[in-house]
C-alpha positions in Angstrom: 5.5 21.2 34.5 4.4 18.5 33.1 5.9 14.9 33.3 5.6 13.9 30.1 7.6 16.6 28.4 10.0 16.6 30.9 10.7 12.9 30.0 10.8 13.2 26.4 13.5 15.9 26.4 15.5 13.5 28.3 14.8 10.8 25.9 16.9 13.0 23.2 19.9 11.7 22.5 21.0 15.5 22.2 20.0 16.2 25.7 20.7 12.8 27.4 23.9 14.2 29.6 22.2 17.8 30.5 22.2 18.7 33.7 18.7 18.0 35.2 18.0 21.6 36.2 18.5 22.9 32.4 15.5 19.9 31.4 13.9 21.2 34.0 14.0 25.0 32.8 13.5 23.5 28.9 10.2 21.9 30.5 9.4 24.6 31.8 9.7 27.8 29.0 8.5 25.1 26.1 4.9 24.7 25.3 2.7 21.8 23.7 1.2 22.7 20.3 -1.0 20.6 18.1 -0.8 20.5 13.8 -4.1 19.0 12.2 -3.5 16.5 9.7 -1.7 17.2 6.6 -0.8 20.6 8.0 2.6 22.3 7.3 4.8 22.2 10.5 8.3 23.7 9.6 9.3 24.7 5.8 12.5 23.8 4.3 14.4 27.3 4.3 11.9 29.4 6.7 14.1 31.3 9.4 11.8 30.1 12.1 14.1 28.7 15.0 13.0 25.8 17.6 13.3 22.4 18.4 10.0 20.1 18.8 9.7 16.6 19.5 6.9 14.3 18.7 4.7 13.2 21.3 2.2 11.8 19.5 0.7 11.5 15.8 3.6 11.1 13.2 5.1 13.6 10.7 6.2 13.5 6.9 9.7 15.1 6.1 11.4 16.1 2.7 14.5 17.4 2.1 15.0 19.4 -1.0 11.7 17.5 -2.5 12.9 14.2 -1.2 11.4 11.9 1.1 13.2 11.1 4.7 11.8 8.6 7.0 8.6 9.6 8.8 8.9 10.8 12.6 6.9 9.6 15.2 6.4 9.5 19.3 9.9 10.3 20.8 11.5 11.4 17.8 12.3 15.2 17.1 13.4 17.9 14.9 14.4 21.2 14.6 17.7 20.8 16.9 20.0 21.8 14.0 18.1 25.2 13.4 17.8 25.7 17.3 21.7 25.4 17.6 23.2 26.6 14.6 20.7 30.1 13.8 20.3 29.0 10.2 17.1 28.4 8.3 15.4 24.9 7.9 16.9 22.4 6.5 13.6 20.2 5.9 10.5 20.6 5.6 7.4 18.5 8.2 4.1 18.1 7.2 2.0 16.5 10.0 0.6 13.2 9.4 -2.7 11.6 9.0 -3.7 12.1 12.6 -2.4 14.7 13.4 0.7 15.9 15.4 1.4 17.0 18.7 4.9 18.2 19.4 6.8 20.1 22.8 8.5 22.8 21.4 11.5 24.8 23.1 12.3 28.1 21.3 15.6 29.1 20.6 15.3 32.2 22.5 15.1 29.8 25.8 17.7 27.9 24.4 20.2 30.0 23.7 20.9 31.0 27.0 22.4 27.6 27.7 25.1 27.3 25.1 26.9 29.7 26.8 27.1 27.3 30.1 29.8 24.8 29.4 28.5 21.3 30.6 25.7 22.1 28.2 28.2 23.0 25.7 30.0 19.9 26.7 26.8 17.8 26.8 25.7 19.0 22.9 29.5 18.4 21.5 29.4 14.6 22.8 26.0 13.9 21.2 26.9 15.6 18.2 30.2 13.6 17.8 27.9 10.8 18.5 26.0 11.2 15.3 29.0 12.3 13.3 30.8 8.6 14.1 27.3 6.8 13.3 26.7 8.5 10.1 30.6 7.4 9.5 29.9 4.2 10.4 27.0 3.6 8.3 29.2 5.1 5.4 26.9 8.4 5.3 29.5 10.7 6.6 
């Protein structure tokens, strides 16, 4: 189990009030993959579920074509797909030097939803975004 991943998934926002035996089984049934530089990560629409987060290099996303801010160390995607069992909704390209993600399948995921302080823990983050994106006049 290594340290590092186990610190980034509680680093999420999404995760930061999961009980610390469900990070600890994320840690565990995730795995560390590496994308050379300019390679296609996710694709905008793909049914491939997971979430990964960044642990080093940076990542390009688009939207429908568009540009979104780039991701780097610490930040994440994938989370909607993981939850939700609907296709992409961007598409990551890894940057120039490359990108190494954790990634958590949403075959070990899924398990947890059904356990309701997770379920309790995802609805409060959620709701979290949902009032910032209000907030910023997004929502």
């Amino acid at each position: 189990m290594s340290i590092q991943t186990r610190k980034a998934l509680a680093d999420i926002d999404l995760f930061a009030d999961l009980p610390k035996e469900v990070l600890d089984d994320l840690n565990q049934q995730g795995t560390t993959l590496t994308t050379s530089p300019g390679h296609q990560v996710i694709s905008q629409g793909a049914d491939d579920l997971g979430l990964r987060i960044v642990l080093e290099g940076s990542a390009e996303v688009t939207v429908n074509g568009q540009a979104r801010p780039a991701l780097g160390p610490g930040d994440y995607f994938g989370e909607i797909s993981m939850i939700d069992g609907a296709p992409r909704s961007a598409t990551v390209v890894a940057g120039p030097d490359g990108l190494k993600t954790f990634a958590v399948s949403s075959l070990a995921f899924a398990p947890m939803l059904d356990r309701a302080d997770v379920g309790r823990a995802l609805l409060k983050a959620l709701c979290a975004r949902i009032r910032a994106l209000e907030a910023a006049g997004q929502g």
